[in-house]
N, C-alpha and C positions, 0 to 999 in steps of 0.2 A: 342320221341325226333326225331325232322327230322332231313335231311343229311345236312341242312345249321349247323345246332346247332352241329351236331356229328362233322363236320369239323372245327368250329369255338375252340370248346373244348380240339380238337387233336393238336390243332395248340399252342393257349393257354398252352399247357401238355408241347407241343415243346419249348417254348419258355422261359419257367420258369429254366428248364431242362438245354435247351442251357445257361441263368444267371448263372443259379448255378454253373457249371462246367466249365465256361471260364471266367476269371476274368477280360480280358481284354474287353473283351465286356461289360461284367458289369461294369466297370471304363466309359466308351464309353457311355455305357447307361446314369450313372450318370451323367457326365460332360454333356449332352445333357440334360437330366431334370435340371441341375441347370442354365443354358445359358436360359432354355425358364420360370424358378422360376425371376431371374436376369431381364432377358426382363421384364416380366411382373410387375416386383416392380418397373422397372422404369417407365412402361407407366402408373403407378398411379393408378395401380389395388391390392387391398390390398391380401392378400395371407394369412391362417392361414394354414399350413401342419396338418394334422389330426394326433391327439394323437394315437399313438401305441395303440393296444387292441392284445387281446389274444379272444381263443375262450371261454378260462375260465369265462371270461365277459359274455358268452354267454350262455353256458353249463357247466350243475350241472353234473359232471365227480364223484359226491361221491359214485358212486355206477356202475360199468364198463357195468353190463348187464341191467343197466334200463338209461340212459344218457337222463336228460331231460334240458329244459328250462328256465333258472333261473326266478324266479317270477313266473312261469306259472305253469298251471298243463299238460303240453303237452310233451311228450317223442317227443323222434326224431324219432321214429317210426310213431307217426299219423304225421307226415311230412314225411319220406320217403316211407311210402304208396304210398300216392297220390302222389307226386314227379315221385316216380320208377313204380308203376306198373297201373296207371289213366294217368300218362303222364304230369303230370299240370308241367305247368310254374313256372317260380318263381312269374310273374304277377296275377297267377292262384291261388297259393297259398297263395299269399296275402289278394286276395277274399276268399277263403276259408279259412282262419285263420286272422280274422281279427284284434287281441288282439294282434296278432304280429308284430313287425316294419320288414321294409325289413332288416335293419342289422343282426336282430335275424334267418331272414327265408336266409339268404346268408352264415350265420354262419352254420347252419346246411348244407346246402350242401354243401359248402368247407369242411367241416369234411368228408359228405358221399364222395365227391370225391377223399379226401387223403387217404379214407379208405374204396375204394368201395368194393372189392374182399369181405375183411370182414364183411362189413356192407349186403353185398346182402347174404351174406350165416346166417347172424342175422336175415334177414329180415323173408326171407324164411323159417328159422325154428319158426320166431316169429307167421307166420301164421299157417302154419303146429297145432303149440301150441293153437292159439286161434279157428282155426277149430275143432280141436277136442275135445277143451274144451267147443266148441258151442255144436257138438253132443251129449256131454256126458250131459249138459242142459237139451236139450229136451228129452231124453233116461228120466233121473233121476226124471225130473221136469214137466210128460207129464201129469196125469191129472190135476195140476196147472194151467199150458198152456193151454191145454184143457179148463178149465170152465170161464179163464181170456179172452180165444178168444168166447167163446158162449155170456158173458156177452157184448164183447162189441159188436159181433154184435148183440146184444140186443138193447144195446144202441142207435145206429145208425140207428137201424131200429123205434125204438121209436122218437130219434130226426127227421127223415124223417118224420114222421108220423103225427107230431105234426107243423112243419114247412109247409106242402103240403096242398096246398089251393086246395078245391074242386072245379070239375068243375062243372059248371052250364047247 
């Protein structure tokens, strides 16, 4: 994340922060969104306000240490990977998860953000876990491995071999 995004986000943090705790600014706020709602129904701009959602719309919460994506088979985890520790965008992971709409990939990271402390100490133990359940794979599962990797570079060397036109 660069320093335009970290400033953008701190600001963001500030702002919601400053709503929630001064009520008269949030009155201020309001009567200011409803004066330019107002304007705009009279310049003959039709206007539908967006139905309230939750994140539960969003995220399967049945299960606290595994939080996935409703419809999908994707945890919030294979999104705050790449989010937290690749760096990706929200644009990024759009590309990189393409079965998901942005509202689904905005939802999770509003949760990772209202819940970052905890979610980075999830995350981190989520790898820790699949690290060394990767070791303990190859330890348990090495001549497997072993004769699955001989075969296919068997394979490949065969497909080479059969593909490669001689020279003349």
């Amino acid at each position: 994340m660069n320093d335009g995004e970290n400033l953008r986000q701190t600001i963001q943090r500030l702002l919601i922060d400053l709503l929630r705790n001064d009520a008269t600014l949030r009155a201020e706020v309001q009567r200011a969104l409803s004066a330019r709602l107002l304007a705009t129904a009279e310049a003959g701009v039709t206007y539908a306000p967006a139905a309230p959602t939750e994140l539960s719309d969003y995220l399967d919460f049945s299960d606290p240490a595994a939080i996935r994506l409703r419809g999908h088979r994707i945890w919030i985890e294979d999104i705050l990977y790449e989010h937290v520790y690749r760096a990706l965008s929200a644009d990024e992971l759009a590309a990189r998860f393409p079965t998901l709409t942005p509202a689904e990939l905005h939802a999770v990271l509003f949760y990772y953000y209202h819940h970052q402390a905890a979610l980075d100490r999830h995350l981190a133990e989520w790898l820790d876990h699949s690290q060394r359940a990767w070791a303990a794979q190859q330890r348990t599962n090495a001549p497997v491995l072993k004769k699955l990797r001989r075969m296919r570079a068997e394979r490949d060397t065969s497909a080479y071999q059969t593909t490669a036109s001689p020279l003349e």
